[in-house]
C-alpha positions as CSV (number, residue, x, y, z in Angstrom):
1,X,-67.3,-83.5,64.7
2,X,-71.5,-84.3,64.6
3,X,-71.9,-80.3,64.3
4,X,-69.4,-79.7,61.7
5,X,-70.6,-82.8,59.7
6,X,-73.9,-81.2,60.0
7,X,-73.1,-77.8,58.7
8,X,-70.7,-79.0,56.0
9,X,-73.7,-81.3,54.6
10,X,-75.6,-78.3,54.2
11,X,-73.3,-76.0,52.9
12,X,-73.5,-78.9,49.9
13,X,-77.3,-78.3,49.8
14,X,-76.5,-74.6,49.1
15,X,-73.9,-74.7,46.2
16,X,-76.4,-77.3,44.4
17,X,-78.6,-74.4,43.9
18,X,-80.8,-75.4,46.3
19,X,-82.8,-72.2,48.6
20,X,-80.7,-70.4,51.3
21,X,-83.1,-70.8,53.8
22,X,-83.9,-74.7,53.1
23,X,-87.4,-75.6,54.8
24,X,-86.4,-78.4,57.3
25,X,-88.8,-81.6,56.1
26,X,-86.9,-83.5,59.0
27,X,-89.6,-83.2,62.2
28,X,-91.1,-85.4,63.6
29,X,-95.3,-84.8,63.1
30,X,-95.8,-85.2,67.0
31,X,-94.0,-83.9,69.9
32,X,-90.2,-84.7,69.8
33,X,-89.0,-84.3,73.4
34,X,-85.4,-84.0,72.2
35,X,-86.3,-80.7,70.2
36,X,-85.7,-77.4,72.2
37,X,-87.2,-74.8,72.1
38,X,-87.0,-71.5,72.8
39,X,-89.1,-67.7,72.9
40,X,-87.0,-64.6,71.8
41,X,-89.1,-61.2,73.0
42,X,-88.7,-57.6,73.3
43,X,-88.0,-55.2,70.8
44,X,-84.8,-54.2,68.8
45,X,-82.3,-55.6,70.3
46,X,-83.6,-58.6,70.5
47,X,-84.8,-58.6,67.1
48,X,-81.2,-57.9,66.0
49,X,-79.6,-54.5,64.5
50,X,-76.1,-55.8,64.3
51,X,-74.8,-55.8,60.6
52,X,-75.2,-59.3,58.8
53,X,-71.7,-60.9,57.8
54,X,-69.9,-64.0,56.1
55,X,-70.7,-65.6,59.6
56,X,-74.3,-64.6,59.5
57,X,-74.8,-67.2,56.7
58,X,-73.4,-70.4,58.1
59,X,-75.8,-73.1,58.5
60,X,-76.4,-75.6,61.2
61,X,-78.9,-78.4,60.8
62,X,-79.6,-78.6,64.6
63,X,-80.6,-75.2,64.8
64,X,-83.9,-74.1,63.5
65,X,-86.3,-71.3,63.3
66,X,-89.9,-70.8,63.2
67,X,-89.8,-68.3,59.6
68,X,-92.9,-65.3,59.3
69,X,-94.6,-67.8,58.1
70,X,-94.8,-70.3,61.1
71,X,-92.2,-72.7,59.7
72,X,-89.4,-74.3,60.2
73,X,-86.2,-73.3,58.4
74,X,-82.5,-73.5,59.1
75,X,-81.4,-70.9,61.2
76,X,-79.7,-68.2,59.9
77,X,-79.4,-64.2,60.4
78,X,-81.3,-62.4,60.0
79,X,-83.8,-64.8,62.1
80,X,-86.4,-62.3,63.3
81,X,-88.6,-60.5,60.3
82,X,-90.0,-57.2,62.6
83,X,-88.7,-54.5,59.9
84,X,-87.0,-54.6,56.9
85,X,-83.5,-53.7,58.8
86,X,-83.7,-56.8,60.6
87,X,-79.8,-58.2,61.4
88,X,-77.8,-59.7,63.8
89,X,-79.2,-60.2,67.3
90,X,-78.3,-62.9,70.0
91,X,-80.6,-65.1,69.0
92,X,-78.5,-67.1,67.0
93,X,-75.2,-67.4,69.1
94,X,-77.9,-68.5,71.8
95,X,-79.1,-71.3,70.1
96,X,-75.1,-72.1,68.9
97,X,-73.8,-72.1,72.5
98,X,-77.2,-74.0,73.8
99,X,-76.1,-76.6,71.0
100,X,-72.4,-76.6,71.9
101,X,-73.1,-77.4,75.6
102,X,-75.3,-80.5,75.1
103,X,-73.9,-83.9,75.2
104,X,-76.6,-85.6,73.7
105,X,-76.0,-84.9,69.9
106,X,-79.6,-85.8,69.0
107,X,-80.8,-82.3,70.4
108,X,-82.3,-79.7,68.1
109,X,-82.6,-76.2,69.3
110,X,-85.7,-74.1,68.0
111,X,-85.7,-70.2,68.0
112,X,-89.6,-68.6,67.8
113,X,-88.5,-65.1,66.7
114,X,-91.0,-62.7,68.3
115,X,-89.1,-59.7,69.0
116,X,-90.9,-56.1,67.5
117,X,-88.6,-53.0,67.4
118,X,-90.0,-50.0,68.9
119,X,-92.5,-51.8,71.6
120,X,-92.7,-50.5,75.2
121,X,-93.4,-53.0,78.0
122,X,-97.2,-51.6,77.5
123,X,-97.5,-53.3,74.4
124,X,-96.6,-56.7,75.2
125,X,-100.2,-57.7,76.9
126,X,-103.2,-59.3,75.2
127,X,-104.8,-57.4,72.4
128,X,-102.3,-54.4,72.1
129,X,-101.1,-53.4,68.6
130,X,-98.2,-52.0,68.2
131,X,-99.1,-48.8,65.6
132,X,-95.8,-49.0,63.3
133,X,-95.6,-53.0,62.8
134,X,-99.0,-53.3,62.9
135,X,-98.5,-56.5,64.7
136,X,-99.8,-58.0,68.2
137,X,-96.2,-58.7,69.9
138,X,-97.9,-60.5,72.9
139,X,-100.5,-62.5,70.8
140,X,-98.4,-63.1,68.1
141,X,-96.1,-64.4,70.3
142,X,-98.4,-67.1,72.3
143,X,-99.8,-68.0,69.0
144,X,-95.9,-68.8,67.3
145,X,-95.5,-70.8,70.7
146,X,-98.2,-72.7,70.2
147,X,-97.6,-73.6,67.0
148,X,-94.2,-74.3,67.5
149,X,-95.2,-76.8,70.5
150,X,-96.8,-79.1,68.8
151,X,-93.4,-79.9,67.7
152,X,-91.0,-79.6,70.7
153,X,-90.8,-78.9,74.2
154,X,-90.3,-75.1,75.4
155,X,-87.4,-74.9,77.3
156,X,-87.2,-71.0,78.5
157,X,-88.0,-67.2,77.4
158,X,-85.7,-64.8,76.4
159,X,-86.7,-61.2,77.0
160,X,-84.6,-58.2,76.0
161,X,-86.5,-55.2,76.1
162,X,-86.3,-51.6,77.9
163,X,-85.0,-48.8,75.6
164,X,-88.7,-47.8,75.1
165,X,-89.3,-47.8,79.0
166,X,-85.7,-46.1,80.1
167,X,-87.3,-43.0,81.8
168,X,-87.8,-42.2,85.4
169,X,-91.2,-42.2,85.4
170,X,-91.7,-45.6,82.6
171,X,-89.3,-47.0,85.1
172,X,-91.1,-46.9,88.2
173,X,-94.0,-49.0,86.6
174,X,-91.7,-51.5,84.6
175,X,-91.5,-54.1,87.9
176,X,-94.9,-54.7,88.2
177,X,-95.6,-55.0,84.5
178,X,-92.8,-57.6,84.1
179,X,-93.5,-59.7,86.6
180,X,-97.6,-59.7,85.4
181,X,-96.4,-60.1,81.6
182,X,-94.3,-63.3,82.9
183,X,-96.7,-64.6,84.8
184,X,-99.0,-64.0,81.5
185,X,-96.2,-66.3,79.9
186,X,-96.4,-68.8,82.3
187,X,-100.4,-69.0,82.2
188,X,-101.2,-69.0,78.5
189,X,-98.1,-71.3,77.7
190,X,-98.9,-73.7,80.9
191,X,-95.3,-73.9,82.6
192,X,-93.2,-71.9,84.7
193,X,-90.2,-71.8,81.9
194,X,-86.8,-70.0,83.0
195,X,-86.9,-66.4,81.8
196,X,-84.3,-64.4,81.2
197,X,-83.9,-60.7,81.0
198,X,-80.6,-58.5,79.1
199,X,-79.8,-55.4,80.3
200,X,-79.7,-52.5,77.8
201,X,-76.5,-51.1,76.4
202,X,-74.7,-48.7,78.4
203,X,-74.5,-46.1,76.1
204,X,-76.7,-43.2,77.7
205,X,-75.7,-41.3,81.0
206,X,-79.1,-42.6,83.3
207,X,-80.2,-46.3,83.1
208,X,-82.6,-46.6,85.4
209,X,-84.7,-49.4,83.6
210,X,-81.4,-51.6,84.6
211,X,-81.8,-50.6,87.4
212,X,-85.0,-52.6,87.4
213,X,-84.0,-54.9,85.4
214,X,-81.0,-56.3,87.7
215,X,-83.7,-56.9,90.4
216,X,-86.0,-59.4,88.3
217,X,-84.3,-62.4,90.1
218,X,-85.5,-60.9,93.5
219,X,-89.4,-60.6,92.2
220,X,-89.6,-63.3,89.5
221,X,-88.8,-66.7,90.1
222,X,-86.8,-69.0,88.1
223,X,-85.1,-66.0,86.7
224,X,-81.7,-64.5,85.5
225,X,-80.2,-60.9,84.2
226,X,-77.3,-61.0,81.5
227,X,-75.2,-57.9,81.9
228,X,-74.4,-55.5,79.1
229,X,-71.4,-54.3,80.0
230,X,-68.6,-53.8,78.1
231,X,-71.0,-53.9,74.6
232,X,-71.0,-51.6,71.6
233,X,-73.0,-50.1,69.9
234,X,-73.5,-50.0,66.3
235,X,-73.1,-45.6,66.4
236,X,-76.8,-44.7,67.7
237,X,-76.2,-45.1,71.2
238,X,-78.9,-47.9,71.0
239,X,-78.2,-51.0,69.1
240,X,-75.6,-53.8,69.8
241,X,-73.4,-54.1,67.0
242,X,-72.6,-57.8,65.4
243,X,-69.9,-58.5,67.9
244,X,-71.9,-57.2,71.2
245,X,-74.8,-59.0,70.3
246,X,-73.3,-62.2,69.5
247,X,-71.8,-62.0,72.8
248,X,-74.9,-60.9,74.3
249,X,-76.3,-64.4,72.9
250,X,-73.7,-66.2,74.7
251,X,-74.6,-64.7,77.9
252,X,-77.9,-65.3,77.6
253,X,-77.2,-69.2,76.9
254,X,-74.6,-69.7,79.9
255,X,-77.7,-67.7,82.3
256,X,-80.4,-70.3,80.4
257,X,-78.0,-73.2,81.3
258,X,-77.8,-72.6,84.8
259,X,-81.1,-71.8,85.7
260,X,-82.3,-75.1,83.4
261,X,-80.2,-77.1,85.9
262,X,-81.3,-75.9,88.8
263,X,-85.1,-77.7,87.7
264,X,-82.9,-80.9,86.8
């Protein structure tokens, strides 16, 4: 009843003419212990490719992201900003099935949208650009986690990330790379936060990255893989359509859950 009272009020916001992506004026100017928050990474299916829809655009005032812009609006897809085709990724049914699990209705999930289409694992450490976006995925990141801090409490990393690297070869190296760029995580954000990994669709005939990918419980601790079975794709054998990654959001948030209680 909280939520729906929650989305309703701000559907009222909207049809007064007021901006569809209402800056939240709401937080608290220190730390507020009760405000999750969490780290999307990878690249574009992560980000989100699925196609926006009459879903997409409902509003819930106990979900927030951190906008391009570092700050805080009201969640709604498209919530990452990487290219200009930005849509639906899991990010949002996360945070929805996060909310919808907590019996303390004073909780606020934060997203920090960090996700850059295109990126290999190689591009995700200090100081590397990637060439298209122009951006710093690894930097940016730390920096949008900082900032986000000083308002909530990081509560995990979600990582989804592996088309670029799903070669034989790219492979081989990923293990090593993850479990440095975690630790990297861990270092320059000063906790050992669950992190979370997503397979990558199983649209192609050879998947050895999830391969590697199904093994990051067994060389990374506090850990979990979300599977990507039975997930479609939007027609390029690559990105999850609307449905898949919603889903995809939901697995990521009952794997979240369960690792979170095994720190309680």
């Amino acid at each position: 009843m909280m939520r729906l009272i929650r989305i309703v009020s701000l559907f009222v916001l909207l049809f007064a003419g007021k901006p569809s992506n209402l800056e939240v004026s709401s937080l608290s100017p220190t730390i507020d212990t009760n405000f999750h928050l969490y780290l999307l990474a990878g690249q574009s299916n992560m980000a989100g490719r699925g196609k926006v829809d009459s879903i997409s655009e409902i509003i819930d005032s106990a979900i927030l992201t951190l906008d391009r812009n570092s700050i805080w609006v009201y969640a709604k897809d498209p919530i990452h900003f990487d290219k200009s085709f930005a849509g639906v990724g899991p990010g949002l049914r996360f945070a929805q099935t996060m909310l919808s699990k907590e019996q303390d209705s004073t909780i606020r999930i934060g997203l920090i949208p960090c996700a850059v289409g295109g990126t290999s694992i190689d591009r995700w450490f200090a100081g590397q650009q990637d060439p298209v976006t122009k951006a710093f995925p690894y930097d940016d990141a730390i920096r949008r986690a900082k900032i986000a801090m000083k308002r909530g409490v990081l509560k995990g990393i979600l990582w989804h990330q592996g088309e670029a690297d799903n070669a034989e070869v790219r492979a081989a190296q990923y293990q090593d790379k993850l479990a440095r760029l975690v630790q990297n995580f861990r270092n320059d954000l000063s906790g050992d936060f669950p992190f979370v990994v997503g397979e990558i669709g199983h649209f192609k005939s050879r998947l050895p990255i999830n391969d590697v990918l199904n093994q990051t419980p067994r060389f990374i601790p506090n850990s979990a893989v979300v599977s990507a079975e039975g997930l479609k794709d939007v027609g390029d054998g690559t990105h999850f359509n609307t449905w898949s990654a919603r889903l995809l959001g939901q697995r990521y948030a009952e794997a979240m859950c369960s690792l979170l209680a095994q720190t309680k």
